[in-house]
C-alpha positions in Angstrom: 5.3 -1.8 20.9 5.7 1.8 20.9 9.1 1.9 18.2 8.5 0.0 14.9 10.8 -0.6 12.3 9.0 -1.0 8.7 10.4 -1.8 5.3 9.0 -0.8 2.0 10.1 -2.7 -1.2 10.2 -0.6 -4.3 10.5 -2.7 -7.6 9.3 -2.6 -11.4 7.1 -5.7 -12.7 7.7 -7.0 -15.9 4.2 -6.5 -17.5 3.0 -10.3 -18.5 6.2 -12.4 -16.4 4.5 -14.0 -13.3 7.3 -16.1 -12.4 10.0 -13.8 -12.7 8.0 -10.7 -10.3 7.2 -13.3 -7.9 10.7 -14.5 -7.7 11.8 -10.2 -8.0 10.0 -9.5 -5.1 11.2 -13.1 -2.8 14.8 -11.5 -3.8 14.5 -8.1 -2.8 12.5 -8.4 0.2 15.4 -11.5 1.3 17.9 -9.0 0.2 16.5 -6.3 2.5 15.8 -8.6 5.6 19.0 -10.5 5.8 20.6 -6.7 6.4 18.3 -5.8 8.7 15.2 -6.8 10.9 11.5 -5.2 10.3 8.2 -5.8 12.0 6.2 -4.4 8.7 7.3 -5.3 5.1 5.2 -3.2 2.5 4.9 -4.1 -1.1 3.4 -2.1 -4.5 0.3 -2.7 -6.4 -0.3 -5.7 -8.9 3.4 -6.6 -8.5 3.0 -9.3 -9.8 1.8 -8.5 -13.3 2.7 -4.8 -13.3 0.2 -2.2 -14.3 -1.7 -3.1 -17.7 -5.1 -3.4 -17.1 -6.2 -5.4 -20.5 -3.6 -8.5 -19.0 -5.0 -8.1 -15.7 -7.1 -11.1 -15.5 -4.5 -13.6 -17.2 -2.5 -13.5 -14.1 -5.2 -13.8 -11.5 -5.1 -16.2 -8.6 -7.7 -17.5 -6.3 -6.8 -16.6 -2.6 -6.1 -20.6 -1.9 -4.2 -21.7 -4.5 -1.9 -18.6 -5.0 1.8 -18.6 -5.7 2.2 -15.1 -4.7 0.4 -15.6 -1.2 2.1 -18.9 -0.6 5.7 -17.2 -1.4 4.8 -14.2 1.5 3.7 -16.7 4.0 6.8 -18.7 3.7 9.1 -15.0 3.7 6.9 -14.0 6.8 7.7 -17.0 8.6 11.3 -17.2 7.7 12.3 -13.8 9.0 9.2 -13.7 11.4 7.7 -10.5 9.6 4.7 -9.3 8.8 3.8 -8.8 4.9 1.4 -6.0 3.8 1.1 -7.9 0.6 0.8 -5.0 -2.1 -1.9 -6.2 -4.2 -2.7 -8.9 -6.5 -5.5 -10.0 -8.6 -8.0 -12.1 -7.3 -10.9 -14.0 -8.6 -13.6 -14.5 -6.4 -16.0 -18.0 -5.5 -18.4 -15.6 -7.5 -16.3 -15.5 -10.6 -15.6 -11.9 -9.9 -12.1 -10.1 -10.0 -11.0 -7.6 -7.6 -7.5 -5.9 -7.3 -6.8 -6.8 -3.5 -3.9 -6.6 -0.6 -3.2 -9.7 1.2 -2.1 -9.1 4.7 -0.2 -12.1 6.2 1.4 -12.4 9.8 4.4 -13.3 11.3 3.5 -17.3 11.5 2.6 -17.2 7.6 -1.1 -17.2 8.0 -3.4 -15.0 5.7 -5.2 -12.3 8.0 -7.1 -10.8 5.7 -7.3 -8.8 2.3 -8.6 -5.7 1.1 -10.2 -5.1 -2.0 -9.4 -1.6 -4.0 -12.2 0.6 -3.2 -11.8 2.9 -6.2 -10.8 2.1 -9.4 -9.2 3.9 -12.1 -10.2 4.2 -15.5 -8.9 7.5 -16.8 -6.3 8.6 -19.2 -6.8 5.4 -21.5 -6.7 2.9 -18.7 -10.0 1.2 -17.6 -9.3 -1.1 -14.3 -13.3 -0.6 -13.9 -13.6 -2.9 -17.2 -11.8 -5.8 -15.8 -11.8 -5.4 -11.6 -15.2 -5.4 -9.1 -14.4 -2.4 -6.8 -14.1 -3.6 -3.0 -17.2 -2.0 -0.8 -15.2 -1.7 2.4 -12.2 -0.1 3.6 -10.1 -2.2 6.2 -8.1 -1.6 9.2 -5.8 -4.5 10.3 -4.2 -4.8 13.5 -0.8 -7.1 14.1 1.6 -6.7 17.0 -1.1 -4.2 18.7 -0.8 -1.8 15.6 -3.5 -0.7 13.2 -2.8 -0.2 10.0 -5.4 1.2 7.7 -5.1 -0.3 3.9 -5.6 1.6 0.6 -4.4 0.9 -3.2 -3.2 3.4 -5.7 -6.1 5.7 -6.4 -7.7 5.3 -3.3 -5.0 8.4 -2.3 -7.4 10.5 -4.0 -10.4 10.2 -1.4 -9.0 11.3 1.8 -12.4 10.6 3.4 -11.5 7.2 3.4 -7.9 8.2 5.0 -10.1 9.9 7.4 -12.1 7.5 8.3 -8.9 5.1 9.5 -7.7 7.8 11.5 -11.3 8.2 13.6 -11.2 4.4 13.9 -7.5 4.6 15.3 -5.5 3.8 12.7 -1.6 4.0 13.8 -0.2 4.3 10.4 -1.8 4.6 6.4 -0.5 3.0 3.6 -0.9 3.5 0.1 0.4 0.9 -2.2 0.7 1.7 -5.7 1.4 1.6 -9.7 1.7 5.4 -10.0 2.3 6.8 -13.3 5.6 9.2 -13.9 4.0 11.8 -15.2 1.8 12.2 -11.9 4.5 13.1 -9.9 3.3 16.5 -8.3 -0.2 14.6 -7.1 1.6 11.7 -5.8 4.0 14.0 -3.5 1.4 16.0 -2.4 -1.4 13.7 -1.9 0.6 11.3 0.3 2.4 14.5 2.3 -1.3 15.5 2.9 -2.9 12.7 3.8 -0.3 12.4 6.5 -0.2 15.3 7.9 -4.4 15.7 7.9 -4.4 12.7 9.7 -1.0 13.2 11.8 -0.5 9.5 10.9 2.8 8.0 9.9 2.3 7.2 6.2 3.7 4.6 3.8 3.7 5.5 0.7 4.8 2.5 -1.6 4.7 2.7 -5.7 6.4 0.5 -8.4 9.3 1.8 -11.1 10.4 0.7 -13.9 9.2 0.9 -17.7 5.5 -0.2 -19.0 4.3 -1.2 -22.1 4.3 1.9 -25.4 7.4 3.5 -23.3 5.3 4.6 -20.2 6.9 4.5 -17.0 5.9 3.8 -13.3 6.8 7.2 -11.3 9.2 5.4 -8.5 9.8 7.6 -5.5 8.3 5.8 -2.5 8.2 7.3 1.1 8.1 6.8 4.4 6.4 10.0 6.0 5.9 11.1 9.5 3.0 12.5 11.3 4.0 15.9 10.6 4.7 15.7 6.8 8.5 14.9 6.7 9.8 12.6 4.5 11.7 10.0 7.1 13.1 7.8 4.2 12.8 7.7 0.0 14.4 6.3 -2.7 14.0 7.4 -6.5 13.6 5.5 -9.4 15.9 2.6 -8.4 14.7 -0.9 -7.4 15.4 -1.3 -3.6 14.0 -0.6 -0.1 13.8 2.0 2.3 12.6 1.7 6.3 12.5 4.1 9.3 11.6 3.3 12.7 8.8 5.0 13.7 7.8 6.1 17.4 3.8 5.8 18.1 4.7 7.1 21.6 6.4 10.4 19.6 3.0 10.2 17.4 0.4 10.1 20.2 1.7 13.1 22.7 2.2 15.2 19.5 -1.7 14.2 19.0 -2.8 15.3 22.5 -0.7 18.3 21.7 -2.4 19.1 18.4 -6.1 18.0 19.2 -7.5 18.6 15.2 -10.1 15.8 15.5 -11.4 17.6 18.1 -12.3 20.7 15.6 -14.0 18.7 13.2 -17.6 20.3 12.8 -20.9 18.3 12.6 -21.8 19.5 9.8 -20.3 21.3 6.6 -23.7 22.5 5.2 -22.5 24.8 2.1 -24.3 28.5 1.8 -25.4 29.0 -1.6 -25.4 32.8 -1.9 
């Protein structure tokens, strides 16, 4: 597959309503598919709790017996789609928690998960209180295509971003809870990674209202190799997709050979 057609679900959890995101998130992504086909379908972070880290572990699910998992395996076989889950939280065999994606394929089976790397406990939230950061990042490959996996403030590192693209990562994604007073970082961080990386980028966050009138920042994007925004929506619940070309991607790469420039060593002079 060289053209792929991906689908990004934009939404805004009700903090401390399980059911009713779950059953958000079946609707819109149902809504979206029956108008049009996808091979990718992206959800945000911890949409199905929304962002509050102090509720976090009320709403946690172990990986088998999950509600949330079992409703994207039956959505991923129904429309024969596969679901970069967003994230939810998970406990562990070891008793631990961690704020993971679930990745599921287009027969409904769980491919794998990736655990937040960093965590963010800044500005009066502390995820690090609650959440074991994941030790790993993780590149998963359906259909042929790679797709490296990050969370939230993960878009802050772009080592990490850069590490995908050495390994061959196809296209980033950054799935999110983004505040709305953060817009400037979140437009430029995503834009950057992108174009650092001359990956196509998803760049997926939650709207909607939080608890003490704080609000989730909306604006996801679909970004090309070069930086350009190929689809976005603003602070409406919805979807936006783009077919992307990797054929377009890779001769613009042989073209534009930056990996090739990166240096050994950045060994700073202290004068």
């Amino acid at each position: 597959m060289t053209k792929i057609n991906l689908l990004a679900i934009q939404l805004g959890s009700e903090i401390d309503n399980f059911d009713s995101n779950v059953q958000k998130a079946q609707n819109l992504m149902e809504c979206a598919l029956q108008r049009q086909s996808a091979d990718f379908v992206f959800l945000p972070e911890v949409w199905t709790c929304g962002w509050d880290c102090e509720s976090f572990l009320n709403f946690a699910e172990t990986v088998e017996s999950s509600k949330a998992i079992k409703m994207l395996k039956n959505i991923a076989k129904k429309y024969n789609v596969n679901i970069i889950g967003g994230s939810l939280i998970i406990k562990k065999d070891d008793g631990t928690y961690v704020n993971a994606c679930s990745v599921v394929n287009r027969n409904g089976e769980l491919v794998c998960t990736y655990e937040k790397n960093h965590l963010f406990s800044y500005y009066g939230d502390n995820e690090g209180d609650y959440i074991t950061r994941g030790d790993n990042p993780v590149m998963v490959e359906l259909d042929g295509i790679k797709i490296g996996l990050t969370i939230c403030y993960d878009i802050r590192f772009p080592e990490i971003y850069r590490a995908y693209r050495i390994a061959g990562a196809d296209i980033l994604v950054n799935m999110a809870a983004w505040g709305a007073k953060k817009k400037i970082p979140w437009d430029s961080m995503t834009t950057a990674r992108a174009v650092e990386n001359q990956t196509y980028f998803v760049a997926l966050t939650q709207t909607g209202t939080l608890r003490n009138g704080e609000k989730n920042l909306g604006h996801s994007m679909i970004i090309d190799y070069k930086g350009d925004i190929m689809s976005e929506i603003d602070k409406i619940e919805g979807s936006i997709s783009a077919t992307v070309d990797l054929a377009e991607m890779y001769q613009f790469r042989d073209k534009c050979t930056v990996l090739n420039d990166i240096q050994d060593s950045y060994e700073v002079l202290k004068i």
